[in-house]
PDB file of N, CA, C and O in Angstrom:
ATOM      1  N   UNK A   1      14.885   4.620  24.308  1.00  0.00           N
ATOM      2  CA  UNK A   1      15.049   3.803  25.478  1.00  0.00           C
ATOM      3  C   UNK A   1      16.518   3.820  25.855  1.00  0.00           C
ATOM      4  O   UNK A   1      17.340   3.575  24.972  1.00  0.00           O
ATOM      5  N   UNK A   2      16.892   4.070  27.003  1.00  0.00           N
ATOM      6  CA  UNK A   2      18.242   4.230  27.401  1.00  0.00           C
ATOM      7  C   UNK A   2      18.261   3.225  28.860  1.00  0.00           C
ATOM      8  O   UNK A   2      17.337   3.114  29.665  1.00  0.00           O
ATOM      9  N   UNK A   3      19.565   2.574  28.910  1.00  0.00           N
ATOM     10  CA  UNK A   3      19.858   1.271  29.800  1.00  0.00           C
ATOM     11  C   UNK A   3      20.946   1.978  30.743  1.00  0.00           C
ATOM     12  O   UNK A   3      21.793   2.755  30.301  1.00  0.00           O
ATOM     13  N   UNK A   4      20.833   1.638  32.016  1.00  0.00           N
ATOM     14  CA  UNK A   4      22.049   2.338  32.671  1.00  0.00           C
ATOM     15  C   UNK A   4      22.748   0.707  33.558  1.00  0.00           C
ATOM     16  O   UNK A   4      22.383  -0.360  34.052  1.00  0.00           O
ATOM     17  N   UNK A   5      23.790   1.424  33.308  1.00  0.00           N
ATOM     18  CA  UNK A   5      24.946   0.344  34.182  1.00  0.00           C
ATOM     19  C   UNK A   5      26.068   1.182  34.847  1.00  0.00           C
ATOM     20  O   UNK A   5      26.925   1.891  34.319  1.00  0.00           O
ATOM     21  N   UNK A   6      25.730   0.792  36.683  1.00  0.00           N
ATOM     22  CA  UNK A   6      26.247   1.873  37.246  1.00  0.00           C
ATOM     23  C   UNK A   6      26.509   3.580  36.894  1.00  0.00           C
ATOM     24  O   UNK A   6      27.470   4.322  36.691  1.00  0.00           O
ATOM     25  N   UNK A   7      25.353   3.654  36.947  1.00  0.00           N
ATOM     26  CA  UNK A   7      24.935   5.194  36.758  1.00  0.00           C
ATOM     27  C   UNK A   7      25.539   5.932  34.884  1.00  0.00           C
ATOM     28  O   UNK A   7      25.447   6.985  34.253  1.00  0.00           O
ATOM     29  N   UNK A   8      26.015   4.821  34.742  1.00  0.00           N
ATOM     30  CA  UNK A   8      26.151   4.996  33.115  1.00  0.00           C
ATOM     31  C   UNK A   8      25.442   4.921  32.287  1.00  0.00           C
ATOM     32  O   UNK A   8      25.118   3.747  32.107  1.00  0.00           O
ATOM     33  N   UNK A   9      24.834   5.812  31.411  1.00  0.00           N
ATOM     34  CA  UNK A   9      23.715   5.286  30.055  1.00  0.00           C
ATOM     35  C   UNK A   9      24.387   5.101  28.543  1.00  0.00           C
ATOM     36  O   UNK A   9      25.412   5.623  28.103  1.00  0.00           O
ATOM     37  N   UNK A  10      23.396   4.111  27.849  1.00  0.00           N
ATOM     38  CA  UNK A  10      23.852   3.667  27.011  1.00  0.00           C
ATOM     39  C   UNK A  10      23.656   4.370  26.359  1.00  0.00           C
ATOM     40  O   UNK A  10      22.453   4.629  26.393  1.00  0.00           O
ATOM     41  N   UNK A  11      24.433   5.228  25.316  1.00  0.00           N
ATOM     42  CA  UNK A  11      23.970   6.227  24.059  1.00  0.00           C
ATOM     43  C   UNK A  11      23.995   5.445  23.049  1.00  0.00           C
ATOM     44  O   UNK A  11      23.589   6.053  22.059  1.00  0.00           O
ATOM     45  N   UNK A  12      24.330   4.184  22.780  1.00  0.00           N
ATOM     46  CA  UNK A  12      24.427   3.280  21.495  1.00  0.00           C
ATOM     47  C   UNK A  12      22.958   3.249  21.599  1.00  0.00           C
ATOM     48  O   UNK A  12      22.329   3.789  20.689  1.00  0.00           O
ATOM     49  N   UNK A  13      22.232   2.625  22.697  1.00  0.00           N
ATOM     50  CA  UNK A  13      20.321   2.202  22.427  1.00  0.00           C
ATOM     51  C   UNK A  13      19.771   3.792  22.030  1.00  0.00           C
ATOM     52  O   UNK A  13      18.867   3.981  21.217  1.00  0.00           O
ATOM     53  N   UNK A  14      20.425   4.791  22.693  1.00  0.00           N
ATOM     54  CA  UNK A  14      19.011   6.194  22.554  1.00  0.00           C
ATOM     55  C   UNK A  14      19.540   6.444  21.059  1.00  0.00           C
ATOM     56  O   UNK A  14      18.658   6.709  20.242  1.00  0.00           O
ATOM     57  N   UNK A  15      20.692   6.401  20.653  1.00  0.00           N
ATOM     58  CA  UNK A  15      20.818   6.752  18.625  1.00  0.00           C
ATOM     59  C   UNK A  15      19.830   6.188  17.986  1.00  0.00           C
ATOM     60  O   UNK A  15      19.099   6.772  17.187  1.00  0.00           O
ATOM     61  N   UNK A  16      19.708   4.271  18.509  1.00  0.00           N
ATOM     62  CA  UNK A  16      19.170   3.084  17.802  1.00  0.00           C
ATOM     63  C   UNK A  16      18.024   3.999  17.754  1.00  0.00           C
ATOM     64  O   UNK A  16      17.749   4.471  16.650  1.00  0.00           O
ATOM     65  N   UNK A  17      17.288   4.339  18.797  1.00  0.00           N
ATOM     66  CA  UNK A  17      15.850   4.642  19.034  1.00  0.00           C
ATOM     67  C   UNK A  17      16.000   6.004  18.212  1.00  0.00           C
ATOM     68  O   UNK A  17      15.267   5.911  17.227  1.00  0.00           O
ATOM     69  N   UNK A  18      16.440   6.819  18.224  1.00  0.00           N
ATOM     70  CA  UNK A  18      16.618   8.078  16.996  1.00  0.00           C
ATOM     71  C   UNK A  18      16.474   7.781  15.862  1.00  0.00           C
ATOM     72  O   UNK A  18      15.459   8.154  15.274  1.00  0.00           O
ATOM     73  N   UNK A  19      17.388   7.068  15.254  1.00  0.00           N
ATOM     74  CA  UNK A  19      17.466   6.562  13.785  1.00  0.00           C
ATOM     75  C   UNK A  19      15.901   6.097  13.794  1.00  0.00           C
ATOM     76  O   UNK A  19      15.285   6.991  13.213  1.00  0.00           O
ATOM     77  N   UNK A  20      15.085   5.168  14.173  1.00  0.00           N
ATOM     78  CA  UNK A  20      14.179   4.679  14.383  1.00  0.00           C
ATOM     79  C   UNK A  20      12.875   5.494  13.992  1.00  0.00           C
ATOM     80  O   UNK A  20      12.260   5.553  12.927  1.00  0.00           O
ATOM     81  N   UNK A  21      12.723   5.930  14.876  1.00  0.00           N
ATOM     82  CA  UNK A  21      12.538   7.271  14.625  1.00  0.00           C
ATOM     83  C   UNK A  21      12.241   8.074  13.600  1.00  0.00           C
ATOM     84  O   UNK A  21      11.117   8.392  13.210  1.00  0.00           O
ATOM     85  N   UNK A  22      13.576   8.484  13.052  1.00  0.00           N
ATOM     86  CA  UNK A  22      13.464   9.583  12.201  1.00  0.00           C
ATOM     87  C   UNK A  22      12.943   8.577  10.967  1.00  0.00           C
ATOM     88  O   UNK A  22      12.002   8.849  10.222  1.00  0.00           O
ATOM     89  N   UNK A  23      13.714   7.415  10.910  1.00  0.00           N
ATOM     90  CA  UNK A  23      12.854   6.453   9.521  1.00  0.00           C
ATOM     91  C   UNK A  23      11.777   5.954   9.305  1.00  0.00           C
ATOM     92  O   UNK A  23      11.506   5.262   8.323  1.00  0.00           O
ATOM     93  N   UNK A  24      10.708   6.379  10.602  1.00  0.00           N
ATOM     94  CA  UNK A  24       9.477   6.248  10.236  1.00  0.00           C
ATOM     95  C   UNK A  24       9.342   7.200  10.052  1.00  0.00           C
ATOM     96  O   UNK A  24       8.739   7.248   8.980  1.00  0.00           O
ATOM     97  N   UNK A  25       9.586   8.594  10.571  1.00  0.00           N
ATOM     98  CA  UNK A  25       8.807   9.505   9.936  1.00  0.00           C
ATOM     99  C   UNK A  25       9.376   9.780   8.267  1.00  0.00           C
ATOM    100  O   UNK A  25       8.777  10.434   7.414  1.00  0.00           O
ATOM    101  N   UNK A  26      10.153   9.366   8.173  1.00  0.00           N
ATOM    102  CA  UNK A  26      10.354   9.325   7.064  1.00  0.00           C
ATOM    103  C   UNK A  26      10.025   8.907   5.692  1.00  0.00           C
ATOM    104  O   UNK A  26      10.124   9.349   4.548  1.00  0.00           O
ATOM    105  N   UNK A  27       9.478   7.598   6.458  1.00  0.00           N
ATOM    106  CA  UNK A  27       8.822   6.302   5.439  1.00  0.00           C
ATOM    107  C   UNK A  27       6.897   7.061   5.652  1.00  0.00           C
ATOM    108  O   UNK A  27       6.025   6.701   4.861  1.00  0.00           O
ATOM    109  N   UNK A  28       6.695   7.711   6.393  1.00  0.00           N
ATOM    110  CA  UNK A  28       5.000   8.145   6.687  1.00  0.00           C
ATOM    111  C   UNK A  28       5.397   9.165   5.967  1.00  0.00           C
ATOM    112  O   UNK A  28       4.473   9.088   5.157  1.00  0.00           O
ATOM    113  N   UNK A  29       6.116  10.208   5.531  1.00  0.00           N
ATOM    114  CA  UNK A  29       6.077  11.521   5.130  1.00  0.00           C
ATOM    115  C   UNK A  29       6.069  10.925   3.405  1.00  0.00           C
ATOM    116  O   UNK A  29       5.169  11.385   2.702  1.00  0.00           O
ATOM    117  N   UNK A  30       6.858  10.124   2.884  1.00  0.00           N
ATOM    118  CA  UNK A  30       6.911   9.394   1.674  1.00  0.00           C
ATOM    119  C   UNK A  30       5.924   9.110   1.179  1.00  0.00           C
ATOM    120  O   UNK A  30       5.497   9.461   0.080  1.00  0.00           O
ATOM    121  N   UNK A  31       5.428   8.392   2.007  1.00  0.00           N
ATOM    122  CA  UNK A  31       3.636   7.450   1.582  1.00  0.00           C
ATOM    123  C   UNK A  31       2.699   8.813   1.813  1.00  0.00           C
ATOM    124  O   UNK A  31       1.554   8.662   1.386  1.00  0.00           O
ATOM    125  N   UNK A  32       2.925   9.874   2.299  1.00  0.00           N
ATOM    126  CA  UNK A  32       1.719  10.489   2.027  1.00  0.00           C
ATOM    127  C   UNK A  32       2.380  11.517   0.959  1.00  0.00           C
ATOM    128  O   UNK A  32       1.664  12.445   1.338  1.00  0.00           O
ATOM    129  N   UNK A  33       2.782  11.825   0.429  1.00  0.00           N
ATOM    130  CA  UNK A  33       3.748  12.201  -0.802  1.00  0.00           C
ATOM    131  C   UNK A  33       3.009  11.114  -1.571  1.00  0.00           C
ATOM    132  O   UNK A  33       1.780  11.103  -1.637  1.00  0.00           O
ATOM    133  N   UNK A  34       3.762  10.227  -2.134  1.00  0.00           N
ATOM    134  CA  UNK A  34       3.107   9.445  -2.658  1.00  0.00           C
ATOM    135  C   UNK A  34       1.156   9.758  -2.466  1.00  0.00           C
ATOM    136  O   UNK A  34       0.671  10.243  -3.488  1.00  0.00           O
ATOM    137  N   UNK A  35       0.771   9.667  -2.025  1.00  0.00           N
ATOM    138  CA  UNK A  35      -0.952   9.735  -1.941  1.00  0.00           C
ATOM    139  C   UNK A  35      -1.505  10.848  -2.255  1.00  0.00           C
ATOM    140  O   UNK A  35      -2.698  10.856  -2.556  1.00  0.00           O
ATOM    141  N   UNK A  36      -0.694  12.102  -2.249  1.00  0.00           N
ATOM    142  CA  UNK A  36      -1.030  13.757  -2.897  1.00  0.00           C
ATOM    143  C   UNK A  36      -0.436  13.686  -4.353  1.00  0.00           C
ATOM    144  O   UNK A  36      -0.916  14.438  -5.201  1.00  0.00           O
ATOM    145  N   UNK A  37       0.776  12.659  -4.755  1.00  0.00           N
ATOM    146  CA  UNK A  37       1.480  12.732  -6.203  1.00  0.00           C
ATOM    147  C   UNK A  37      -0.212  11.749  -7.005  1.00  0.00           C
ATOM    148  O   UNK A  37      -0.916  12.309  -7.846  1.00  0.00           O
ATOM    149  N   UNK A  38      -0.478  10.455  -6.533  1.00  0.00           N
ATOM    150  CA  UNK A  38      -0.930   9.682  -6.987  1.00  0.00           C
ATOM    151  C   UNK A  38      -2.464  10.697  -7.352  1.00  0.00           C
ATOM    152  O   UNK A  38      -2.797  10.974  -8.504  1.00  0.00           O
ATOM    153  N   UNK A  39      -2.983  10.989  -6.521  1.00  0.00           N
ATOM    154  CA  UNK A  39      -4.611  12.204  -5.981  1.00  0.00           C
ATOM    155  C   UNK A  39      -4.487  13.318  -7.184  1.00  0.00           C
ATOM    156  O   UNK A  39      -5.375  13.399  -8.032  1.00  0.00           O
ATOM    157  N   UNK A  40      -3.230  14.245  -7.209  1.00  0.00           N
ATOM    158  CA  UNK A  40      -2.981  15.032  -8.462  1.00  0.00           C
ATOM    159  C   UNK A  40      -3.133  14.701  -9.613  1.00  0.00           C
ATOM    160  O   UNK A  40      -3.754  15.328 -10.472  1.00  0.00           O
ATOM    161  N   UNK A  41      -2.541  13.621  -9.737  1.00  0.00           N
ATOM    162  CA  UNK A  41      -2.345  13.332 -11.191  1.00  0.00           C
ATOM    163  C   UNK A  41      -4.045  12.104 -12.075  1.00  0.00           C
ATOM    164  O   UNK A  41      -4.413  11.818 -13.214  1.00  0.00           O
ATOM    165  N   UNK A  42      -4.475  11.825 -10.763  1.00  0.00           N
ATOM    166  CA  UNK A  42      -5.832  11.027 -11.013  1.00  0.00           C
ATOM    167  C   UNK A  42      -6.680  11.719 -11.789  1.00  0.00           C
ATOM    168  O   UNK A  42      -6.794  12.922 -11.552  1.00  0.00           O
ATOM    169  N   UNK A  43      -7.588  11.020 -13.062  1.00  0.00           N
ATOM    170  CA  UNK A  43      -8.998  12.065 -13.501  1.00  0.00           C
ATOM    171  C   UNK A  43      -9.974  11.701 -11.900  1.00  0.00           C
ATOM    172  O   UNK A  43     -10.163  10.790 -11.095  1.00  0.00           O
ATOM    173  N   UNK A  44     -10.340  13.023 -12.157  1.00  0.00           N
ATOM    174  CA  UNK A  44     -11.313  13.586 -11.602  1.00  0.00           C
ATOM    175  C   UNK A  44     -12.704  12.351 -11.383  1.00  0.00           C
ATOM    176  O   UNK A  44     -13.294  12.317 -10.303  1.00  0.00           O
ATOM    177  N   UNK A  45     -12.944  11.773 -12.083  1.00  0.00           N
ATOM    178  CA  UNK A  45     -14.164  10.778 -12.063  1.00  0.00           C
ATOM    179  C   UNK A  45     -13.177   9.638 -11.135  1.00  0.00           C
ATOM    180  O   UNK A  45     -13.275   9.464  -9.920  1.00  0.00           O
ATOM    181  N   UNK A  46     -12.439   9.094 -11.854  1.00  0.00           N
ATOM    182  CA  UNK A  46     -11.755   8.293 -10.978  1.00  0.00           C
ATOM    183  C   UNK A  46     -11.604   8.090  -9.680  1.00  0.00           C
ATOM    184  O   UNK A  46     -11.872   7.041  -9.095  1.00  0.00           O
ATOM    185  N   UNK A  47     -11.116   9.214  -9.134  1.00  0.00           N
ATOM    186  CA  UNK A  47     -11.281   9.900  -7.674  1.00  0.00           C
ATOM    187  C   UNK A  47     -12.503   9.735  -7.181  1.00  0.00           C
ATOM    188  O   UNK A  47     -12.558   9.175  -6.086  1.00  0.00           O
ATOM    189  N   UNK A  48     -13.587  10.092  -7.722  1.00  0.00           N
ATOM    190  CA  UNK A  48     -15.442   9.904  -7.473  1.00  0.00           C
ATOM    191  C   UNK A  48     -15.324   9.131  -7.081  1.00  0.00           C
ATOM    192  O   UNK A  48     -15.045   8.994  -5.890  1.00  0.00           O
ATOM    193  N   UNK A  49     -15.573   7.702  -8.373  1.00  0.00           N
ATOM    194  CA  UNK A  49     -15.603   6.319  -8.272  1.00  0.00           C
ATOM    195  C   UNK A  49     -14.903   5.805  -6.659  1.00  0.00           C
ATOM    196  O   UNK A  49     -15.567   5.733  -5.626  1.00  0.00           O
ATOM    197  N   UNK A  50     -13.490   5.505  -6.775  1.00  0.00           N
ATOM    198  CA  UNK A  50     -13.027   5.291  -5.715  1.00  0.00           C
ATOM    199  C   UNK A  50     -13.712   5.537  -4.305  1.00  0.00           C
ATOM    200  O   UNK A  50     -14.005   4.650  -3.504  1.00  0.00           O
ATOM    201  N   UNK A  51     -13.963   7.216  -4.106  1.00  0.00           N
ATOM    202  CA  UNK A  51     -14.555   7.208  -2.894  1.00  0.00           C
ATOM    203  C   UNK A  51     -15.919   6.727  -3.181  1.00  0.00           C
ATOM    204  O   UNK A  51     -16.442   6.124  -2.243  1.00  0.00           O
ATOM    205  N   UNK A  52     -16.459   6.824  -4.012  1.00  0.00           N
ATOM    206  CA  UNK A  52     -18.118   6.091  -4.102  1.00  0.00           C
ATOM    207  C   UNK A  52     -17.946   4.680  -3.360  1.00  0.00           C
ATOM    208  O   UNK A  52     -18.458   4.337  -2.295  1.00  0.00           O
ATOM    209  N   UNK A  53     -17.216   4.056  -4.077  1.00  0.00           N
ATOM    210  CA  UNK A  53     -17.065   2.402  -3.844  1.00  0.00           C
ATOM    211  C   UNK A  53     -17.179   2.256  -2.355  1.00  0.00           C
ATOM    212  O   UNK A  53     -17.970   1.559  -1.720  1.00  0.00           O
ATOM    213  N   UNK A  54     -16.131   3.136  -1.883  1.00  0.00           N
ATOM    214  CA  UNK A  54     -15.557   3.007  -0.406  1.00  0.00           C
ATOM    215  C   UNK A  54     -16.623   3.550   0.396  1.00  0.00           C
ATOM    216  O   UNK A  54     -16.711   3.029   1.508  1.00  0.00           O
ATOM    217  N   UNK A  55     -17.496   4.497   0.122  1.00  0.00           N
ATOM    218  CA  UNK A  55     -18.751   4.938   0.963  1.00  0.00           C
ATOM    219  C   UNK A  55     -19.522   3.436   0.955  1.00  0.00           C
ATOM    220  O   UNK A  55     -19.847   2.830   1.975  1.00  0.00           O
ATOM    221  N   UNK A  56     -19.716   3.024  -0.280  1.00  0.00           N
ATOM    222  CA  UNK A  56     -20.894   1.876  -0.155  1.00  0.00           C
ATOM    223  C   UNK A  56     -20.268   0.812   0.958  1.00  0.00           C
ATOM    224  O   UNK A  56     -20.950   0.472   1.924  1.00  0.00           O
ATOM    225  N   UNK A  57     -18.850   0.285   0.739  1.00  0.00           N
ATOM    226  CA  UNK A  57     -18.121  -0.784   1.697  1.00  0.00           C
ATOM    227  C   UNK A  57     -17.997  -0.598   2.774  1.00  0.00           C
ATOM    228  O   UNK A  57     -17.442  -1.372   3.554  1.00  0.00           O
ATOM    229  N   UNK A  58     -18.767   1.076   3.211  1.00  0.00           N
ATOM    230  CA  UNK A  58     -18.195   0.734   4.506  1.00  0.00           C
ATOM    231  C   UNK A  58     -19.682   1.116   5.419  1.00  0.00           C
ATOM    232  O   UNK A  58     -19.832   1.234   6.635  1.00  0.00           O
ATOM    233  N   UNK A  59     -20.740   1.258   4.218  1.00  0.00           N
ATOM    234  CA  UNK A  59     -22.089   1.483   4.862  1.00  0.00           C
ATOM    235  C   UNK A  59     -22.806   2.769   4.454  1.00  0.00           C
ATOM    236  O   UNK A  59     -23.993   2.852   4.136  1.00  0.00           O
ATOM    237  N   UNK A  60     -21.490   4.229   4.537  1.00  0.00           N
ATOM    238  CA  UNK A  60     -21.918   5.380   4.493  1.00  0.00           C
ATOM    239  C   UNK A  60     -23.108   6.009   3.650  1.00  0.00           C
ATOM    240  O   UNK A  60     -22.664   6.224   2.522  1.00  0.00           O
ATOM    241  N   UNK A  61     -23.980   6.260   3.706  1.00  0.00           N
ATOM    242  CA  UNK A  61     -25.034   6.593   3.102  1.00  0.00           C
ATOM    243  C   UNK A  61     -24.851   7.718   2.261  1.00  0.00           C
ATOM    244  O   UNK A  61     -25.074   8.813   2.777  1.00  0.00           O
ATOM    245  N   UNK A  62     -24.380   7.673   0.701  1.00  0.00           N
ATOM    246  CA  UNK A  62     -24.286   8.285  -0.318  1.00  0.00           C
ATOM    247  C   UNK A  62     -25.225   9.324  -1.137  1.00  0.00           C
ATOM    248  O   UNK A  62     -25.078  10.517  -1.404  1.00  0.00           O
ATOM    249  N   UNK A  63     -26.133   8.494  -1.395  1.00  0.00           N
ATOM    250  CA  UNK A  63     -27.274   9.170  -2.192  1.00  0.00           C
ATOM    251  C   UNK A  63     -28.403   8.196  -1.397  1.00  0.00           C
ATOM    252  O   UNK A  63     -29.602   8.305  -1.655  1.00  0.00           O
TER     253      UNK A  63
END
């Protein structure tokens, strides 16, 4: 978002909005890192379970 005053723009707000920005994608690229580290290292049944649970909670018809 950039503000103008007399045909001037603010580059202090368009950085703010950059930084912004780049630290969510930053903080989303992390957490799904995190969710492929956590998925790897899980047993195998575990992983099942989990999505089993979550099929039944949310209706999906399993078996």
């Amino acid at each position: 978002m950039t503000t103008q005053a007399l045909g001037q723009t603010d580059t202090r707000t368009l950085g703010q909005s950059a930084r912004s920005e780049i630290a969510a994608i930053f903080a989303v690229a992390l957490i799904g890192l995190g969710i492929v580290f956590v998925a790897g290292h899980a047993q195998a049944s575990a992983l099942h379970d989990a999505a089993h649970d979550v099929r039944h909670a949310t209706g999906f018809p399993c078996h």
